[in-house]
C-alpha positions in Angstrom: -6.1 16.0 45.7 -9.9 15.0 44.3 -11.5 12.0 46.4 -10.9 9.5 43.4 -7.5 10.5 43.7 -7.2 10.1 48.0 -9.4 6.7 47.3 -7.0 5.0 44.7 -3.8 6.5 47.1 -5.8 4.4 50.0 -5.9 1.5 48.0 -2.1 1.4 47.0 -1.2 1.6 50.4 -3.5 -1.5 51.4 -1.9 -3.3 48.2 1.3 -2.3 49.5 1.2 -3.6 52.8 -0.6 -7.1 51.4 2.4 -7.9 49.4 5.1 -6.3 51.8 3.5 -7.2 55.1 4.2 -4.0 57.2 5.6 -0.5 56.6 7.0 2.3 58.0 5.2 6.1 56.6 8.6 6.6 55.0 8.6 3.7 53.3 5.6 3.8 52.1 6.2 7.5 50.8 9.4 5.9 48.6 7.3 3.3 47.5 4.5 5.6 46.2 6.2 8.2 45.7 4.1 10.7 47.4 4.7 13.0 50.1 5.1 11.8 53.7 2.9 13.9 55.4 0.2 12.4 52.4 0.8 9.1 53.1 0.5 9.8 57.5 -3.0 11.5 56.4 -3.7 8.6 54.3 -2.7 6.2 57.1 -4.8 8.4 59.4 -8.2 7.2 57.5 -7.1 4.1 56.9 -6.4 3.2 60.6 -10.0 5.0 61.8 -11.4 2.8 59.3 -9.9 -0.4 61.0 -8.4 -1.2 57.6 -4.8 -1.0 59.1 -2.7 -1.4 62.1 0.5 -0.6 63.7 3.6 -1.5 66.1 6.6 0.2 67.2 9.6 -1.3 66.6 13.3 0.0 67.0 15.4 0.9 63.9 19.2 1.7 64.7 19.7 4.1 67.5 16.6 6.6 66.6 12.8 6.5 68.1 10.8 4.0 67.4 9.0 4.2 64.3 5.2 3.1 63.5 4.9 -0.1 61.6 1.8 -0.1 60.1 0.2 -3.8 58.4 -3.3 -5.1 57.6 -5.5 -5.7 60.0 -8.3 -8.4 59.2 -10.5 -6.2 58.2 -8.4 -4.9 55.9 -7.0 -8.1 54.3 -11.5 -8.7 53.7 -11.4 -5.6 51.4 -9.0 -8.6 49.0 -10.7 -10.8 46.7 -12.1 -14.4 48.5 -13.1 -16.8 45.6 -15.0 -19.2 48.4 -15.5 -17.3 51.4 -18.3 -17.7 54.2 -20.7 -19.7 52.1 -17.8 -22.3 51.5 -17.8 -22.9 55.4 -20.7 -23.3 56.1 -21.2 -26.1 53.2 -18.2 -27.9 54.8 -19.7 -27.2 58.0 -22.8 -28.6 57.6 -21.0 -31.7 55.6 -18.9 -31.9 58.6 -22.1 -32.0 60.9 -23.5 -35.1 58.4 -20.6 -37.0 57.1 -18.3 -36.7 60.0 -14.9 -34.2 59.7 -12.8 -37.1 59.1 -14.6 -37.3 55.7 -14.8 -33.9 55.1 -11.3 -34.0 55.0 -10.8 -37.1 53.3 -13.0 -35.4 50.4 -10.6 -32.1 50.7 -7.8 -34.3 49.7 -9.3 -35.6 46.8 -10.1 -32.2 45.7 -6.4 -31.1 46.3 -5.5 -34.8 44.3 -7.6 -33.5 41.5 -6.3 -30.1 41.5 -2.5 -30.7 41.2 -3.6 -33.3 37.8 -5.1 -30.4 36.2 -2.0 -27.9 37.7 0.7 -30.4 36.5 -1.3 -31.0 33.1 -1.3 -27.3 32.2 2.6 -26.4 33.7 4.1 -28.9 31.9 7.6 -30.7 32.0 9.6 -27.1 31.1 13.0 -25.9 32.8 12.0 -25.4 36.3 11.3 -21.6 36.6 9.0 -21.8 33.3 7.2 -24.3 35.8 7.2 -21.9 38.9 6.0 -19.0 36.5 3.5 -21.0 35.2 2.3 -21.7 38.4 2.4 -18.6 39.9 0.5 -17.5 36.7 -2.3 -19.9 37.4 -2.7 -19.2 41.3 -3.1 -15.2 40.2 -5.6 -16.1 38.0 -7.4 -17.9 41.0 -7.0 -14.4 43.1 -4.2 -15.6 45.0 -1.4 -12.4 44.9 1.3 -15.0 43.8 5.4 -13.7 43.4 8.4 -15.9 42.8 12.0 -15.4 42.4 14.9 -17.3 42.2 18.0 -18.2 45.1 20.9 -17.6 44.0 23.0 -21.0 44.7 26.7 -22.5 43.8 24.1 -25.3 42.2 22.7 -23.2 39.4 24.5 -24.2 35.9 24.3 -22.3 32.7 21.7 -19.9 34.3 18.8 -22.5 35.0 18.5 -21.9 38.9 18.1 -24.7 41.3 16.1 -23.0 43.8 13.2 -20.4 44.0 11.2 -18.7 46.5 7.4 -18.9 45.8 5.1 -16.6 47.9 1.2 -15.8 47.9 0.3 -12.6 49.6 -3.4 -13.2 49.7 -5.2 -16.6 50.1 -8.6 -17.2 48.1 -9.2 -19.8 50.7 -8.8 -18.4 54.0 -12.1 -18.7 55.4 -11.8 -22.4 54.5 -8.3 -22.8 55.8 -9.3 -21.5 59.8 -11.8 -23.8 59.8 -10.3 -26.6 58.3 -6.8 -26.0 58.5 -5.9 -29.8 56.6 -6.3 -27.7 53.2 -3.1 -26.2 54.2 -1.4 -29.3 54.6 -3.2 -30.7 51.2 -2.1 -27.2 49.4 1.7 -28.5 50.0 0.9 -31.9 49.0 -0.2 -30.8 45.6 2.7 -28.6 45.4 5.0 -31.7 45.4 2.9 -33.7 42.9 3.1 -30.4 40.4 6.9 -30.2 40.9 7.9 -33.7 41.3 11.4 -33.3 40.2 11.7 -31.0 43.6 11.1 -30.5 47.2 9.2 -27.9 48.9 9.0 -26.7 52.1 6.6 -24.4 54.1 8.4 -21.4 55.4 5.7 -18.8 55.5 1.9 -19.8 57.0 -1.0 -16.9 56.8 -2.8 -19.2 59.5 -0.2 -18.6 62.3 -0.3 -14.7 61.9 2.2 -14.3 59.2 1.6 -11.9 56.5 2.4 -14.5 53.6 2.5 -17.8 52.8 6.0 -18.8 51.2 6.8 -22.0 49.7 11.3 -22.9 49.1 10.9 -25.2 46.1 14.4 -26.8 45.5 15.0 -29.1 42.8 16.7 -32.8 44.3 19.8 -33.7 43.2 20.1 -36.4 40.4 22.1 -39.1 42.7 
């Protein structure tokens, strides 16, 4: 295997492990398919490059196998649209204005930002809206997914629930040191998909490897 080859192997794995959150060597093998003794070489580097970690955990009666998932290091390598600049703006604006305002001028930012969101989605069927968004958060280098729930509400195929998840967040920097963007990220959410309710299940900022967002349209009373 040539080092362009071993180098873009290393980087499906990381990819892999962003969007799943963790993986055993086997799993990763099916995934890829490559050989497993290529990916445990592969996952060799990667974890003596700090790019990776690992847990045991217990499946079904056998050993416990290696769980491997990014480590912080790793989840740097992904693209950051504000990054460490970004903080220390806020920071310093913190230090002038006062954090209160800081915040206040977050929220305004978020207001801003779900006008321009809800402009561009539109007033479609409801997964042409989730698509739509997820479309627009990739394009902002957020690893964005959705999917539908199956539910006994669903009527002539137009699904009343979906799962909407974002493997990598452009604004992490900004969201451990100001954490109320998180809370003004759902917010906007809400005002993009009026019609619907969404709740948090998934938070990057408490150690999860995702943020996920059940968007569930209300029920017409």
């Amino acid at each position: 295997m040539t080092t362009t080859e071993q180098t873009s192997t290393k980087q499906d794995i990381l990819e892999y492990l962003l969007q799943r959150g963790q993986a055993t060597a086997l799993g990763l093998a099916e995934a890829l398919d490559i050989s497993p003794q290529a990916v445990r070489r592969h996952l060799k580097d990667l974890e003596a490059e700090e790019l990776i970690e690992y847990e045991l955990v217990q499946a079904g009666m056998g050993r416990p196998q290696h769980a491997y998932r990014l480590s912080r290091k790793g989840r740097d390598r992904f693209p950051n649209n504000h990054g460490k600049f970004a903080v220390s703006l806020l920071d310093t604006m913190a230090q002038t204005l006062g954090k209160d305002q800081v915040n206040h001028i977050l929220q305004k930012q978020w207001q801003q930002k779900a006008l321009e969101y809800r402009d561009r989605i539109g007033s479609g069927k409801l997964g042409e809206r989730v698509a739509k968004l997820v479309d627009l958060r990739r394009a902002e280098g957020y690893m964005a997914e959705w999917y539908p729930i199956e539910s006994e509400t669903a009527q002539n195929g137009n699904c009343s629930q979906f799962m909407f998840t974002e493997h990598n967040c452009a604004i992490s920097d900004v969201a451990e040191t100001f954490p109320s963007v998180c809370s003004h990220e759902l917010e906007m959410f809400a005002t993009i998909l009026p019609d619907c309710t969404v709740e948090r299940t998934h938070w990057l900022i408490n150690g999860q490897h995702r943020c996920g967002y059940m968007i569930t349209k209300k029920s017409r009373i």
